[in-house]
C-alpha positions as CSV (number, residue, x, y, z in Angstrom):
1,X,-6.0,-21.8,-15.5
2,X,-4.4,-23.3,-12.3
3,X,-0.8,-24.4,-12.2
4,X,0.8,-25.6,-8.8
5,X,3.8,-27.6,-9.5
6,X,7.1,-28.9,-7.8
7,X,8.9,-26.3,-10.3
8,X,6.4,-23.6,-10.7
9,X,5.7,-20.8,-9.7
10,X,9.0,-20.6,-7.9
11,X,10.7,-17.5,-6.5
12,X,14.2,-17.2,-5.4
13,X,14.5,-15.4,-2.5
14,X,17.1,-13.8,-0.3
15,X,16.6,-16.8,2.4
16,X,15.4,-19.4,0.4
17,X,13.2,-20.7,-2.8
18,X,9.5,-20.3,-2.7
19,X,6.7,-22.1,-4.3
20,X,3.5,-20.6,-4.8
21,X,0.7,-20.7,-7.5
22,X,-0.7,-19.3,-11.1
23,X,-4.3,-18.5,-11.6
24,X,-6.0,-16.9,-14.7
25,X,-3.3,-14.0,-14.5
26,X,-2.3,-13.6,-11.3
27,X,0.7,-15.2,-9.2
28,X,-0.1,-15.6,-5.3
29,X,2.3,-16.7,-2.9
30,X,0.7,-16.8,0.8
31,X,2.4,-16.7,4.6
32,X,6.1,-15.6,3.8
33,X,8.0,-15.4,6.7
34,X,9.7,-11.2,6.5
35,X,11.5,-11.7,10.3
36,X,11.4,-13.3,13.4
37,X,11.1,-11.8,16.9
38,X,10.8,-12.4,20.6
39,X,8.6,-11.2,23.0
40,X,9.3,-7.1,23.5
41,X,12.0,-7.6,21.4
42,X,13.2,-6.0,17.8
43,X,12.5,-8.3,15.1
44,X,15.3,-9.8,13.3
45,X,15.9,-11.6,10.0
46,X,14.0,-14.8,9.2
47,X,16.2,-18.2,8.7
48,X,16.9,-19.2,5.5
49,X,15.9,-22.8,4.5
50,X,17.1,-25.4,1.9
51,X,15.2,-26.8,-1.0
52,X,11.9,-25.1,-2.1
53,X,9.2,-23.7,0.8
54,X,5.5,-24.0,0.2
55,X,4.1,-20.2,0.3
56,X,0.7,-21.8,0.2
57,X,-1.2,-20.9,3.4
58,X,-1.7,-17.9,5.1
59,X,0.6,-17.4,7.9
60,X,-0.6,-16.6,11.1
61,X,-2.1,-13.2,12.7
62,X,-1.3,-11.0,15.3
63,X,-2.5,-11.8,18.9
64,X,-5.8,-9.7,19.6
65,X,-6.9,-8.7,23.0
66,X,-10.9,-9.3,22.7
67,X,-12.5,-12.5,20.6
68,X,-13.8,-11.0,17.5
69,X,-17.0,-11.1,17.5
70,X,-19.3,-11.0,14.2
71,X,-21.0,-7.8,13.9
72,X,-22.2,-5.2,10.7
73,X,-21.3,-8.3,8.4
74,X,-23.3,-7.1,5.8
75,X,-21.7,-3.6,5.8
76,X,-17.9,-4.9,6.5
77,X,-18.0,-9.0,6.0
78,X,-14.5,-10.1,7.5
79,X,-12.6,-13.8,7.9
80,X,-10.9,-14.7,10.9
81,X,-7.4,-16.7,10.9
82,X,-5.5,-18.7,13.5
83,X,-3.3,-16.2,15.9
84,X,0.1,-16.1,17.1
85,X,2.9,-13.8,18.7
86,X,5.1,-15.1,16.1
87,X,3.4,-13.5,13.2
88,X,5.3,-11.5,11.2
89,X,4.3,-13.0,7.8
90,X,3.5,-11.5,4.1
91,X,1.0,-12.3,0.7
92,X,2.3,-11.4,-2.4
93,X,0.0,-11.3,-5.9
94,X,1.8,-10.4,-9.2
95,X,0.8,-10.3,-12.4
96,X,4.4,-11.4,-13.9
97,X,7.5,-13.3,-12.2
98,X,9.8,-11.9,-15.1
99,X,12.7,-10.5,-12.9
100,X,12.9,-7.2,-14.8
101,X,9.1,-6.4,-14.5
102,X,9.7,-3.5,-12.2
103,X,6.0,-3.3,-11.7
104,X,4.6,-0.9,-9.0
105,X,4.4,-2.2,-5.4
106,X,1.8,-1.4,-3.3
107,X,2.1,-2.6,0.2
108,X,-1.5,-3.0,2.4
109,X,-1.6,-2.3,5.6
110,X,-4.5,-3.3,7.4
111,X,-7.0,-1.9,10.0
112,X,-8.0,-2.0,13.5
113,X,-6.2,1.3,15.2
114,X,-2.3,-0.7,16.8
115,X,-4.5,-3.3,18.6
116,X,-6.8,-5.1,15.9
117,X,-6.4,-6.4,12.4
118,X,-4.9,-8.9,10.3
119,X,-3.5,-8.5,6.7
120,X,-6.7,-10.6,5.6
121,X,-9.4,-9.8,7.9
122,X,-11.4,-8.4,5.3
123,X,-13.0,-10.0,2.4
124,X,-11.9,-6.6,0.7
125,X,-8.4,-7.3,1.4
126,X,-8.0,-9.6,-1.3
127,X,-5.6,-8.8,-3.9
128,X,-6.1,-10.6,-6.7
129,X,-8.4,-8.1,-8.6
130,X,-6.1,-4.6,-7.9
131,X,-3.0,-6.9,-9.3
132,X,-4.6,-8.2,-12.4
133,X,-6.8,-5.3,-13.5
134,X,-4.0,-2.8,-12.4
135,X,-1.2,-4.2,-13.4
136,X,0.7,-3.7,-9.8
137,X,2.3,-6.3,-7.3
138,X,-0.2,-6.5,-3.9
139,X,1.8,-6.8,-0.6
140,X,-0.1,-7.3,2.7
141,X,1.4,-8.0,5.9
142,X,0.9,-9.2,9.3
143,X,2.5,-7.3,12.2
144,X,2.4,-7.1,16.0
145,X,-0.3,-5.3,17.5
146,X,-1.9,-3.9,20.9
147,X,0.3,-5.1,24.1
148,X,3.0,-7.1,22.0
149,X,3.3,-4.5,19.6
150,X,2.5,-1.0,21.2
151,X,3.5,-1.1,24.9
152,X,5.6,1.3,26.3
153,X,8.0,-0.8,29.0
154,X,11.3,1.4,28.4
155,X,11.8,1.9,31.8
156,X,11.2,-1.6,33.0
157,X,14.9,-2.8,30.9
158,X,17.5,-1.0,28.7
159,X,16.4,-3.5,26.3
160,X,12.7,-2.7,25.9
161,X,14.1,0.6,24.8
162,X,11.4,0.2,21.7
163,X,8.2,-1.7,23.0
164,X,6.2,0.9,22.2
165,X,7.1,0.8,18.7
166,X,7.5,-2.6,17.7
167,X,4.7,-2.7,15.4
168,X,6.2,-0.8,13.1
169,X,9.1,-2.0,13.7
170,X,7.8,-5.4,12.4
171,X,6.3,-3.1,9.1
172,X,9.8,-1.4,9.0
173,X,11.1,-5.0,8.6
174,X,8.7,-6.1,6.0
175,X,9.8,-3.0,4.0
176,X,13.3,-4.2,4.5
177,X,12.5,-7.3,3.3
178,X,10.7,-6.3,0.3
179,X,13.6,-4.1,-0.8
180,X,15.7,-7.3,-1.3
181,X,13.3,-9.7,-2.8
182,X,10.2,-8.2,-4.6
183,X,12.0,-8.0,-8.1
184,X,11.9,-12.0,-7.8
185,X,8.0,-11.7,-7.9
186,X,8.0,-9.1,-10.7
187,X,8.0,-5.7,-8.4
188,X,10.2,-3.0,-8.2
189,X,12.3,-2.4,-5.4
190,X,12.3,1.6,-5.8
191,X,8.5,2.0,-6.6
192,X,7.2,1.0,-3.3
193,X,3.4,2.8,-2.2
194,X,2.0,2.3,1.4
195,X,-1.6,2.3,1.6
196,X,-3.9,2.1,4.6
197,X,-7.1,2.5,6.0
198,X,-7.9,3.7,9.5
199,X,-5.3,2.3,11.8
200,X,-3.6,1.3,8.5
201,X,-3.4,4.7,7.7
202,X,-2.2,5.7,10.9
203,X,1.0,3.8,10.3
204,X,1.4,4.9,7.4
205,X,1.8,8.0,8.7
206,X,3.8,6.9,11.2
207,X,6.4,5.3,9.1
208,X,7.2,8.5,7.4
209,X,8.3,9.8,10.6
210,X,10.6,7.1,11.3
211,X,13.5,7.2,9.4
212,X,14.9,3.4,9.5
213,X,11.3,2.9,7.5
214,X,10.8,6.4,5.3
215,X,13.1,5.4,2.8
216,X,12.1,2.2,2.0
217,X,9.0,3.4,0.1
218,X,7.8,6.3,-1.7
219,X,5.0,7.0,-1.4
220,X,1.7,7.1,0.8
221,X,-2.3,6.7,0.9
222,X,-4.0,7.0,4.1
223,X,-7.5,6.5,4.3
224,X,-9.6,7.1,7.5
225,X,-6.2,7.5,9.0
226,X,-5.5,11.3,10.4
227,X,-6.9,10.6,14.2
228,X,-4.4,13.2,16.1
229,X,-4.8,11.5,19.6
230,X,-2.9,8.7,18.6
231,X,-0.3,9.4,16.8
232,X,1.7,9.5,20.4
233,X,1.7,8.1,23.8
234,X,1.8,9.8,26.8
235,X,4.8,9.3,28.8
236,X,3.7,10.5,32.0
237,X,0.7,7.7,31.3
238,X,3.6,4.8,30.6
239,X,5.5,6.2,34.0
240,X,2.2,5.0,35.8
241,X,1.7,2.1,34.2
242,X,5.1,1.0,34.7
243,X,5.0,2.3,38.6
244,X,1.7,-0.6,39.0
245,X,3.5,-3.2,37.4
246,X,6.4,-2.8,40.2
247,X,3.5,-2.9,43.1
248,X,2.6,-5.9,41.5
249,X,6.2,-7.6,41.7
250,X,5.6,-7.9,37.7
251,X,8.2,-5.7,36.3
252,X,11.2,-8.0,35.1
253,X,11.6,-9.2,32.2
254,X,11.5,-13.3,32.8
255,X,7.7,-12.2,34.3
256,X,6.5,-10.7,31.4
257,X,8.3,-12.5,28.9
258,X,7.1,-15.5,29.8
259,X,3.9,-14.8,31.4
260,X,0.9,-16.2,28.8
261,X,-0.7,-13.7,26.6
262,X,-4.3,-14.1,27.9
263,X,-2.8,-13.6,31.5
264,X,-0.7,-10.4,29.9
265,X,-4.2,-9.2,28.7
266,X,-5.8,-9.8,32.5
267,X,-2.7,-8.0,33.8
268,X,-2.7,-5.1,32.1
269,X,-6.4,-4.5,31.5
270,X,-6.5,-4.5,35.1
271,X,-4.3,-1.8,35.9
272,X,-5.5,0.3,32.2
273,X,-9.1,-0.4,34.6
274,X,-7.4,1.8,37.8
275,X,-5.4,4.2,35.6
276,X,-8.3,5.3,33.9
277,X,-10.3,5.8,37.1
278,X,-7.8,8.1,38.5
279,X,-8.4,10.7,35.1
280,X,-5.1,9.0,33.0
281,X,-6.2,8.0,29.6
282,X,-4.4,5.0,28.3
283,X,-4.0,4.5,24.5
284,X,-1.6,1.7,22.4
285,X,0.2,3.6,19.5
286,X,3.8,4.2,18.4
287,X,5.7,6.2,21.3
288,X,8.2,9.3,20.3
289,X,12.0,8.2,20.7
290,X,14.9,8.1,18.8
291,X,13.9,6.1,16.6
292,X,10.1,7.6,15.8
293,X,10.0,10.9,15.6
294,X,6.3,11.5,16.6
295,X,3.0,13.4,15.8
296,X,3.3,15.7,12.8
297,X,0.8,17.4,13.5
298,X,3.0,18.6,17.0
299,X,6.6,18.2,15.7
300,X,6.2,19.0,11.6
301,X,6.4,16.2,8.9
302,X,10.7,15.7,8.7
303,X,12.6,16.2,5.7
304,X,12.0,13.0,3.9
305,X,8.5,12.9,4.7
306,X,7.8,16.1,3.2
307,X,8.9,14.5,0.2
308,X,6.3,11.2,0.0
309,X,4.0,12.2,-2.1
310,X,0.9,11.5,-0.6
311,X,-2.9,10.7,-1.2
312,X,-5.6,11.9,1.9
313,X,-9.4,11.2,2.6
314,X,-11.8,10.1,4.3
315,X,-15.6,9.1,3.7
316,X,-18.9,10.9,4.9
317,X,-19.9,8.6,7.4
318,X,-17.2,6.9,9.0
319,X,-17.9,5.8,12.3
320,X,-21.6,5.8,12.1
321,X,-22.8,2.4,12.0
322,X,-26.3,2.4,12.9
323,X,-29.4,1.8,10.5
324,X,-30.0,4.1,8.2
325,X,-33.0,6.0,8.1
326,X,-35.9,4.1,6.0
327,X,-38.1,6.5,4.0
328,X,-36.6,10.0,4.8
329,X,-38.4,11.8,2.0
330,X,-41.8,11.0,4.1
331,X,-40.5,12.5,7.1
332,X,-42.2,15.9,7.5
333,X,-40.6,19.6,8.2
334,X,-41.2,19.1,11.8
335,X,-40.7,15.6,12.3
336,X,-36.7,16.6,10.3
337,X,-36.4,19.3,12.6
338,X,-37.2,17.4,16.1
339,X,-34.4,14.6,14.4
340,X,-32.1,17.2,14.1
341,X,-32.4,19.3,17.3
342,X,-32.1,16.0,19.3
343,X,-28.5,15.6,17.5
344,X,-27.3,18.7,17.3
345,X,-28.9,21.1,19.9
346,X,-29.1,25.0,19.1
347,X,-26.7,24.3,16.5
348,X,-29.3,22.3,13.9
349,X,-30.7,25.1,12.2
350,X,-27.7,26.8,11.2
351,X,-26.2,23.2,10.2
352,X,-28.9,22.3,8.8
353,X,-28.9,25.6,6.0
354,X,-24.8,25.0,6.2
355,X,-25.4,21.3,5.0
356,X,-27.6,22.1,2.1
357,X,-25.0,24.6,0.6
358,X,-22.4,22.2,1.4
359,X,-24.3,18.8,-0.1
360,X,-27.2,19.6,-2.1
361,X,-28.1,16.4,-3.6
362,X,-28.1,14.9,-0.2
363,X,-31.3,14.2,2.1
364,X,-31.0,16.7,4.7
365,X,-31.2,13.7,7.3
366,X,-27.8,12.4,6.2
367,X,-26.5,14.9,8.2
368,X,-26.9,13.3,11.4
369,X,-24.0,10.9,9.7
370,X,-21.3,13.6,9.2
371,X,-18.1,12.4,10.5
372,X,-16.4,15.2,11.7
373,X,-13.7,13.4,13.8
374,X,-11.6,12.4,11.4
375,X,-12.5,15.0,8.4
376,X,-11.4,18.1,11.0
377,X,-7.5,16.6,11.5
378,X,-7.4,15.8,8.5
379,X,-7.9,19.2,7.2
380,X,-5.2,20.1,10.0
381,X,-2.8,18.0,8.4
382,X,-3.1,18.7,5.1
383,X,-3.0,22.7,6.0
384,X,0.2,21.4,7.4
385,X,1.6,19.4,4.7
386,X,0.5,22.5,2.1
387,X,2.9,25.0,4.2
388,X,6.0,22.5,2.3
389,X,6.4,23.3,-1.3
390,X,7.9,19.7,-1.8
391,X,5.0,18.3,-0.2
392,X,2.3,17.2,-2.7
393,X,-0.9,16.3,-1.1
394,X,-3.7,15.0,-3.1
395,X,-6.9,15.2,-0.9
396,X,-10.5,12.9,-1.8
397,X,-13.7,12.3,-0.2
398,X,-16.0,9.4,-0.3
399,X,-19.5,10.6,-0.1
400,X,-21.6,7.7,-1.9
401,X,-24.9,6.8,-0.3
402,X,-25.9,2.8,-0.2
403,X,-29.3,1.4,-1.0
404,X,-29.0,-0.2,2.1
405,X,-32.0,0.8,4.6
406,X,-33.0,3.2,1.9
407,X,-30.1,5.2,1.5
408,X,-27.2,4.8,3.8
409,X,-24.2,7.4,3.6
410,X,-20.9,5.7,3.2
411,X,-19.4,4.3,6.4
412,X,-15.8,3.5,7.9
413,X,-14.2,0.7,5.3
414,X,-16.8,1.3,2.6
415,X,-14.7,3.0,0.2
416,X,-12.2,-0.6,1.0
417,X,-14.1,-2.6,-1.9
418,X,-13.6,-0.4,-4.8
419,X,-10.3,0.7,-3.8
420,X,-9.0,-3.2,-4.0
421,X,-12.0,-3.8,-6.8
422,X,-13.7,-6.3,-5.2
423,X,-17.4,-5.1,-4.9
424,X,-18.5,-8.3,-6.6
425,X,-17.3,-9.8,-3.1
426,X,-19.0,-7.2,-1.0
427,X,-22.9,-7.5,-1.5
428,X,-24.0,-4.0,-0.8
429,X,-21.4,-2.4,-2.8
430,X,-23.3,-3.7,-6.1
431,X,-27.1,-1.6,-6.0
432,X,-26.3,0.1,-8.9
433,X,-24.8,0.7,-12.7
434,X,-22.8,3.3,-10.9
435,X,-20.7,1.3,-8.3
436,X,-19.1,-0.8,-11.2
437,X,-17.9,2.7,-12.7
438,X,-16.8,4.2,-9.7
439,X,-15.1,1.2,-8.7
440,X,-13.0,1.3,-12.0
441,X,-12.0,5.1,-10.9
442,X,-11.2,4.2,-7.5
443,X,-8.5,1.7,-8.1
444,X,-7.6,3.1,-11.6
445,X,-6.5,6.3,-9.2
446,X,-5.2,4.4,-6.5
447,X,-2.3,2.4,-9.1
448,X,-1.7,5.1,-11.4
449,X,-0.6,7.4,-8.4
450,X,1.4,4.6,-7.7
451,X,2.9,4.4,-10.1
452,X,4.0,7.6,-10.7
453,X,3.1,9.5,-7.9
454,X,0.0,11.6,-9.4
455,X,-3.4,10.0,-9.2
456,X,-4.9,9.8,-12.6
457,X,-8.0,7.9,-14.0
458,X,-7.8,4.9,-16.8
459,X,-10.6,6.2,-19.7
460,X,-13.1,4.0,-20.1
461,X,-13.4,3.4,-23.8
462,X,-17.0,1.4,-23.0
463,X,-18.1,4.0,-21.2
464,X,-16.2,7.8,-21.9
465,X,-18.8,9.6,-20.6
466,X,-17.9,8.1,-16.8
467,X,-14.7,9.9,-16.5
468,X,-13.3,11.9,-13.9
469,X,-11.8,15.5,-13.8
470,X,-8.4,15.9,-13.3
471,X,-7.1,15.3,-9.7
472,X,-5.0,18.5,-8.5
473,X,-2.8,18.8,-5.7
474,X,-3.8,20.9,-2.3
475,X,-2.3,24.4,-2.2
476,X,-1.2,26.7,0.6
477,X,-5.1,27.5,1.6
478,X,-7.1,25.4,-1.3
479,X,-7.9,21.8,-0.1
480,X,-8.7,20.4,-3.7
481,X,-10.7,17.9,-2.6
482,X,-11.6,14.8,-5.8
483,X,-15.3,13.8,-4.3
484,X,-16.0,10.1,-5.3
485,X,-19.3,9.3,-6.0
486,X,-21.9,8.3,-8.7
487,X,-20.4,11.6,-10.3
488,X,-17.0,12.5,-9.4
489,X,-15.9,16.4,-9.1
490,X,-13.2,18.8,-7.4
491,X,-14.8,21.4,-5.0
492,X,-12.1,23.1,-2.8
493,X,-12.7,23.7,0.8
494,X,-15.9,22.8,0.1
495,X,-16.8,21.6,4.0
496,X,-14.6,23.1,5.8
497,X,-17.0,26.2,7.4
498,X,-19.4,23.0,8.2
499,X,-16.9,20.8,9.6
500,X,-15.5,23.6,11.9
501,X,-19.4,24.8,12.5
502,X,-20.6,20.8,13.0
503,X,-17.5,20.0,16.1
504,X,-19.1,23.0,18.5
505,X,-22.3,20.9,18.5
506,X,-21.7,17.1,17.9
507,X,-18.7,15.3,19.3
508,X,-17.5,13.1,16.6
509,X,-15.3,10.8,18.8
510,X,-18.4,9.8,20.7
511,X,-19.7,7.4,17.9
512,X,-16.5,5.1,19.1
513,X,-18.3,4.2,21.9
514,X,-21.0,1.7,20.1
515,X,-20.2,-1.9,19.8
516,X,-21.2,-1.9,16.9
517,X,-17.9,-0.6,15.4
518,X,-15.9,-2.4,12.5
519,X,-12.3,-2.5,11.2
């Protein structure tokens, strides 16, 4: 059933009142306005309005740097939005407007490193199906991103004292702004989750190392998200930067405030052009100050974040986006190893018998998917977070091979479908009984650690015999790691000697370099 009326849905809000609309269980209220900001400025608290405020539309998205360009739709099918620098807008789906609810919250934060992304970018992203099936209140949120949102210009004016963080300063507001409103949609105010995926995750991170944002939620998922060169900007980098701009006669702030974004874009990919041909390597994440308190993996997790419970993985694949390999079971011995050698050098044998140990139902050919860029810092950091006996750590890995070209191990965003349970909107995800099941396990995991800050599984009464083991929490030298596949199981440090054995002779990072890469 549909209902859309002057009268209902309607929240009250801390600003205003807010119409939204009722469908077959689910209450969705689209492009609320969390806070308001100028150019390289903090963001401050919306306006508040009289009468009642359509929430009907999604609002707008963060200003990218590059048209998007459709690429790999079948493997991560997007939707694309109107863009502005004023974007700091929410989506909220609950199951129940009833004040006193106190359902779970679980704030999305989307993809696309600090430069790409929107809140709905991805078909995935939808929230209906996690709300209604888990009984949770969805969040998603827009936020400022690449130049506008992750530009370090601290020494151009005392008052761009946070330009390199004002991304998540935008998120930190969003939290703020959920604190003081969600029990009007049926949430709970003091069971907040962040979850993320790849740059999503990265802020996630990031936000429990800033302390105006770590205690506005409790707890954490990051998936694809532990990349250790950017959880920090180089100074010395932004000191150059900021020493080009002067030449130029552009740094002041009426210039670059008021200077149109497609120019801004000209501007500084030019000079990020010259600084990276005299050796400096430019990146756009948050930037250590007083107010972010920088790479845990350098400085330690702080107090409070020690405390976040916290879910970690990654999937097999990630940033391998080429074809798969049609027919590998005809390939002969020799044919395999010639593939292999031409991967992995002197190193393919020994990976090779490493990779069998490691993964034996898997075709010896998937190994020329391994990620290991993102599966070695993540073992770092959850090393790290293990040496904190208030730290609990849950650790998974996605390891599911596709039906597409004949068997294609799982890729960056391909877990996103049966963590939001919407594989019936993603057409590969559904090639077998098996995806249904695990997609039930996925999300069942995801809202139950939410909930209560261990990851459990819903029992399938139509199906008992698809349930999964308990999920344990990582231990000072014993990664429990909760593989997710058409049968789920525990192994502890299961990769780690191939992980450490598969960086001396493949350099994971290099796969970043296709154009053929999604968020």
């Amino acid at each position: 059933m549909f209902i859309c009326r002057e009268d209902y849905p309607v929240a009250d809000t801390k600003y205003g009142r807010l119409r939204g609309y009722y469908l077959d269980g689910c209450f969705m209220f689209q492009g609320i306005k969390y806070a308001d900001a100028k150019r390289f400025q903090m963001p401050v608290e919306p306006e508040a309005w009289e009468g009642v405020k359509d929430a009907l539309s999604y609002g707008y998205v963060a200003e990218i740097m590059k048209k998007p360009v459709a690429n790999n739709e079948i493997m991560v099918p997007h939707q694309y939005w109107p863009s502005r620098e004023d974007c700091q807008y929410l989506n909220i789906w609950s199951p129940s407007m009833e004040k006193d609810a106190r359902r779970p919250v679980m704030v999305w934060i989307h993809g696309g490193a600090f430069d790409d992304g929107s809140s709905i970018e991805q078909v995935a992203y939808e929230g209906r199906n996690l709300c209604i099936h888990e009984d949770v209140v969805v969040v998603s949120v827009n936020h400022r991103l690449n130049i506008l949102g992750y530009w370090d210009l601290s020494e151009i004016d005392e008052s761009y004292w946070n330009t390199g963080n004002l991304g998540n300063a935008d998120l930190t507001a969003a939290l703020r702004w959920i604190r003081d409103n969600i029990a009007a949609f049926g949430g709970d105010p003091d069971n907040v989750t962040l979850f993320g995926q790849s740059g999503g995750g990265m802020k996630v991170l990031t936000l429990m190392q800033t302390p105006e944002a770590n205690t506005l939620f409790h707890k954490g998922i990051v998936q694809s998200g532990v990349i250790g060169n950017m959880f920090d900007q180089d100074k010395a980098v932004n000191h150059a930067f900021t020493e080009k701009l002067k030449e130029r006669g552009l740094a002041d702030r009426e210039t670059l405030e008021n200077m149109p974004y497609r120019r801004l874009v000209e501007v500084y990919t030019g000079i990020e052009a010259e600084l990276a041909a005299e050796g400096y390597v430019v990146t756009r994440c948050p930037v250590q100050n007083d107010y972010y308190l920088g790479n845990p993996l350098k400085n330690g997790f702080c107090d409070r974040a020690k405390e976040i419970p916290l879910i970690v993985g990654s999937v097999f694949g990630e940033f391998d986006f080429d074809h798969g390999i049609n027919g590998k079971e005809k390939y002969s011995d020799e044919d395999v190893k010639q593939m292999l050698r031409a991967q992995l050098g002197d190193g393919a044998e020994a990976l090779a018998e490493l990779f069998k140990e490691t993964y034996p139902d898997k075709h010896i050919l998937d190994l020329l998917s391994l990620d290991n860029f993102i599966r070695s810092t993540e073992i770092a950091l959850i090393k790290e977070r293990s040496k904190s006996p208030e730290s609990k750590t849950y650790s998974y890995m996605f390891t599911y091979n596709f039906a597409l070209d004949g068997g294609k191990p799982a890729w960056h965003c391909s877990e996103l479908p049966f963590v939001f349970r919407n594989i019936e909107k993603v057409p590969v995800c559904n090639d077998s009984p098996e995806t249904k099941v695990l997609e039930r396990q996925m999300s069942s995991a995801w809202a139950q650690f939410a909930r209560t800050g261990a990851p459990a599984f819903t029992d399938d009464k139509e199906a008992p015999e698809t349930g999964c083991p308990a999920w344990p929490v990582c231990e000072p030298g014993k990664e429990q790691v909760m593989i997710f596949d058409k049968k789920c199981e525990v192994r502890v440090n299961y990769d780690h000697a191939l992980i450490a054995l598969h960086e001396q002779y493949f350099d994971g990072a290099s796969r970043l370099k296709a154009d053929n890469v999604q968020h």
